[in-house]
C-alpha positions as CSV (number, residue, x, y, z in Angstrom):
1,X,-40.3,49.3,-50.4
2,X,-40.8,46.3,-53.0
3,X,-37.3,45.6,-53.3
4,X,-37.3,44.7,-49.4
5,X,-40.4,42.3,-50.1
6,X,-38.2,40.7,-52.9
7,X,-35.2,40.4,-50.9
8,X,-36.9,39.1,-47.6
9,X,-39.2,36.6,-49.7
10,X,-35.4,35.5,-51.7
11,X,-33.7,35.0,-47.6
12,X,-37.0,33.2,-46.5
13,X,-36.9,31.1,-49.9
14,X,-33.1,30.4,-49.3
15,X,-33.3,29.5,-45.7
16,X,-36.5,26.8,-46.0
17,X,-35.5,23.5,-44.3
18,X,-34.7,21.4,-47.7
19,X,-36.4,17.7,-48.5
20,X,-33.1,16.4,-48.6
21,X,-29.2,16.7,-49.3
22,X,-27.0,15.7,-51.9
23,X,-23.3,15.4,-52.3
24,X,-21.3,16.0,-55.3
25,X,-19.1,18.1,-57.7
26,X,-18.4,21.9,-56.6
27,X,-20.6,23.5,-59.4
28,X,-18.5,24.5,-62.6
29,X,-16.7,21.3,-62.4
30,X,-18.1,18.9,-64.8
31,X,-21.1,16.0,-64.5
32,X,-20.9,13.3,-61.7
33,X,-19.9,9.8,-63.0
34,X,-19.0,6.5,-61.2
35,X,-15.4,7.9,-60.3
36,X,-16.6,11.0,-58.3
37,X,-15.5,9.8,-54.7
38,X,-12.4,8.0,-56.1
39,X,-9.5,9.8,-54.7
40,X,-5.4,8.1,-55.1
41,X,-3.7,8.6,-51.6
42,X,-2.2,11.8,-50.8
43,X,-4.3,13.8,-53.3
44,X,-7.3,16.5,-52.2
45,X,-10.6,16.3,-54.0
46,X,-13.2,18.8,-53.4
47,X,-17.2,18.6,-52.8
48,X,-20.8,20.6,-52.5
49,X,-23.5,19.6,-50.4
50,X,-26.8,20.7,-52.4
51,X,-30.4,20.9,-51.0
52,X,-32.9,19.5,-52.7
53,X,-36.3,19.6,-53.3
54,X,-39.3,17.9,-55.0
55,X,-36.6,16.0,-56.6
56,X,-34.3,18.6,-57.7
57,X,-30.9,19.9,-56.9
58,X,-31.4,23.7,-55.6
59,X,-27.8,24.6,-55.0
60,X,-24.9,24.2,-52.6
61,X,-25.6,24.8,-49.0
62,X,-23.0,25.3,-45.9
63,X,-23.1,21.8,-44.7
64,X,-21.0,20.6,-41.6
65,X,-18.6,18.0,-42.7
66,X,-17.4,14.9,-40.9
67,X,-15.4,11.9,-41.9
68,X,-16.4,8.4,-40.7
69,X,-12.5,6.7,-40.6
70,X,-10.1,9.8,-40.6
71,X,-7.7,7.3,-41.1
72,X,-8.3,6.9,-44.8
73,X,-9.7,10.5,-45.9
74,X,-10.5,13.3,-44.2
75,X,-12.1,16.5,-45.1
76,X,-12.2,20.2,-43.9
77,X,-15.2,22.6,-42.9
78,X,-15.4,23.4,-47.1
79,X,-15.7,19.8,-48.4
80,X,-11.9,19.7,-49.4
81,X,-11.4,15.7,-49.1
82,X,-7.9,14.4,-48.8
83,X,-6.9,10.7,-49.6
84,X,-4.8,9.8,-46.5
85,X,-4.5,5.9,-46.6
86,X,-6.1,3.4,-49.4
87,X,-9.2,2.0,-48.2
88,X,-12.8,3.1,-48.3
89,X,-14.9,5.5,-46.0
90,X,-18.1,7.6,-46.1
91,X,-17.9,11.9,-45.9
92,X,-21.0,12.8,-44.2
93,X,-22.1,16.4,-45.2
94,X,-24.8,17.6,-42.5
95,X,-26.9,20.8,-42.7
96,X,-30.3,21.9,-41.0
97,X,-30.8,18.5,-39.7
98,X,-30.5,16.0,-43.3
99,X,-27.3,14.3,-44.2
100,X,-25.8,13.0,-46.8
101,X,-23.0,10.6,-47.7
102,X,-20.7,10.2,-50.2
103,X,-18.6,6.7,-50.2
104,X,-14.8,7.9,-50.9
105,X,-12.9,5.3,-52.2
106,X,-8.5,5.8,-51.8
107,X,-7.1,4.3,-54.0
108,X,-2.9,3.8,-54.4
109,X,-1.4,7.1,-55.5
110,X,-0.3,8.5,-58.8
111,X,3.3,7.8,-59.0
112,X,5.2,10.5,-60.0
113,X,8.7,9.0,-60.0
114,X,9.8,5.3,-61.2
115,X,13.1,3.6,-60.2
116,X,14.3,0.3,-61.8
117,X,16.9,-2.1,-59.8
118,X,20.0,-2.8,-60.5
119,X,19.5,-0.4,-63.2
120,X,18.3,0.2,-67.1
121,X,21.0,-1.0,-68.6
122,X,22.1,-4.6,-68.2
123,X,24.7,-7.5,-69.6
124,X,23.9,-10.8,-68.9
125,X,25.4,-14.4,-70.3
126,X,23.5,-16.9,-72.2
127,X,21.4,-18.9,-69.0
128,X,21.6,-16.0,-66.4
129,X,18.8,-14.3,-65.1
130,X,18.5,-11.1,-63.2
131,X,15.6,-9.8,-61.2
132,X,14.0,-6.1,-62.3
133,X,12.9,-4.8,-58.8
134,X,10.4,-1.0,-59.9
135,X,10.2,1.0,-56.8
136,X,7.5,3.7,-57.4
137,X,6.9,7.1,-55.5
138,X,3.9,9.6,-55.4
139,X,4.6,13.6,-55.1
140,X,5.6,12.9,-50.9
141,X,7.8,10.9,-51.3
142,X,6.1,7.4,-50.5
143,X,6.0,4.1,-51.9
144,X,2.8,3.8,-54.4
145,X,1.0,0.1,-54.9
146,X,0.0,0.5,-58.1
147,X,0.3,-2.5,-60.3
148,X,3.6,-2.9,-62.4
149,X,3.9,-5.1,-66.0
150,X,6.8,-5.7,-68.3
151,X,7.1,-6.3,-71.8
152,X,10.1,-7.6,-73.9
153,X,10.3,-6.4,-77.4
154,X,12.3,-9.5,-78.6
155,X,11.6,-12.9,-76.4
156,X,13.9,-14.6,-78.6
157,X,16.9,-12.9,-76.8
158,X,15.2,-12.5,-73.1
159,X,11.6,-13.7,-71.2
160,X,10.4,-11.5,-68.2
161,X,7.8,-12.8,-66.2
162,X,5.0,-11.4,-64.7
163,X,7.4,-10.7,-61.6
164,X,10.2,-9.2,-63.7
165,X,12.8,-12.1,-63.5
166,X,14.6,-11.5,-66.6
167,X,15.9,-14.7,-68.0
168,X,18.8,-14.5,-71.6
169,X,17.7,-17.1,-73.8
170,X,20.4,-16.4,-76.5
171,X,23.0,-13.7,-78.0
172,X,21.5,-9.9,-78.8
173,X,20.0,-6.8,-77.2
174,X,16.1,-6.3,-76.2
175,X,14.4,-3.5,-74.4
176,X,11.7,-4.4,-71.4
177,X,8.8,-2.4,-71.4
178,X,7.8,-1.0,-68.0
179,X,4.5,-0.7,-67.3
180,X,2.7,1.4,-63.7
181,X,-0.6,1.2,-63.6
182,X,-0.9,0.0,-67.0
183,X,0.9,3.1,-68.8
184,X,4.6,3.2,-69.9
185,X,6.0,5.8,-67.8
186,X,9.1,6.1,-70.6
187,X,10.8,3.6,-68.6
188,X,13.1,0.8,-70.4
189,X,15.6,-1.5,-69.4
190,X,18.0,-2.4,-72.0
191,X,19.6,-5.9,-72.1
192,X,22.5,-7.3,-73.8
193,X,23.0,-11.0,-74.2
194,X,26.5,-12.1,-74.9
């Protein structure tokens, strides 16, 4: 008959109203940092709601969830967050009357495909210019925001500016550098000046 004691006092223990709620990283997933509720559109990031008490995280409890703009993330009934349109909201998790918020953060999405107009390999005349247009694309198929840079190996041959209007100063061949979200995605445009 002790065993019953020890399993009754363990579901009285487990079902105690806690202090308060916390949310965060599904245990087993790493440490919380500054980045934990940043999310790029179309991706799904998940989360634990964890009681706590006298200061301490007690473990993950079966909180309702709710999103404040659905419009930029929602989230299912098992924390399962997904990025739907940059912008910021709060996921509220809920459970025996405490709640807890987590400000989610979308930010442009990871693009997973990178497109360079009128193409990456170019001839242009002493004086002409041409305009690099980078079109990038996440994993559905949409348009990504993410910031794009160029860089010219030899500037004595061709500028680009910041915009990527390509400019041929004099006779030779250079290679742009481009640049998503601050990584070379093993994208060049070569240019030959005649």
């Amino acid at each position: 008959m002790r065993g019953g004691w020890v399993v009754l006092v363990l579901l009285f223990g487990a079902c105690t109203r806690p202090d308060g709620l916390a949310v965060g990283l599904p245990p087993g997933t790493g440490s919380a940092n500054e980045d934990i509720g940043v999310i790029p559109r179309g991706a799904t990031f998940w989360y634990a709601a964890y009681a706590v008490n006298d200061g301490r995280l007690d473990g993950t409890v079966p909180a309702l969830w709710r999103s404040v703009d659905v419009g930029v993330a929602t989230v299912d009934d098992v924390g399962a967050v997904t990025a739907q349109n940059v912008g910021q909201t709060d996921v509220v998790a809920s459970f025996w009357g405490r709640e807890a918020a987590l400000r989610v953060t979308v930010t442009c999405a990871i693009p997973v495909r990178v497109t360079v107009y009128p193409g990456d390999r170019l001839v242009l005349r002493v004086g002409e210019t041409t305009q690099l247009i980078i079109e990038t694309y996440d994993e559905q198929g949409r348009e990504t925001c993410q910031p794009v840079g160029f860089h010219v190996d030899d500037a004595s041959v061709v500028t680009v500016g910041a915009d990527g209007l390509v400019t041929a100063v004099a006779p030779g061949e250079a290679d742009v550098d481009v640049y998503v979200a601050r990584v070379v995605k093993d994208l060049k445009v070569h240019i030959t000046v005649d």
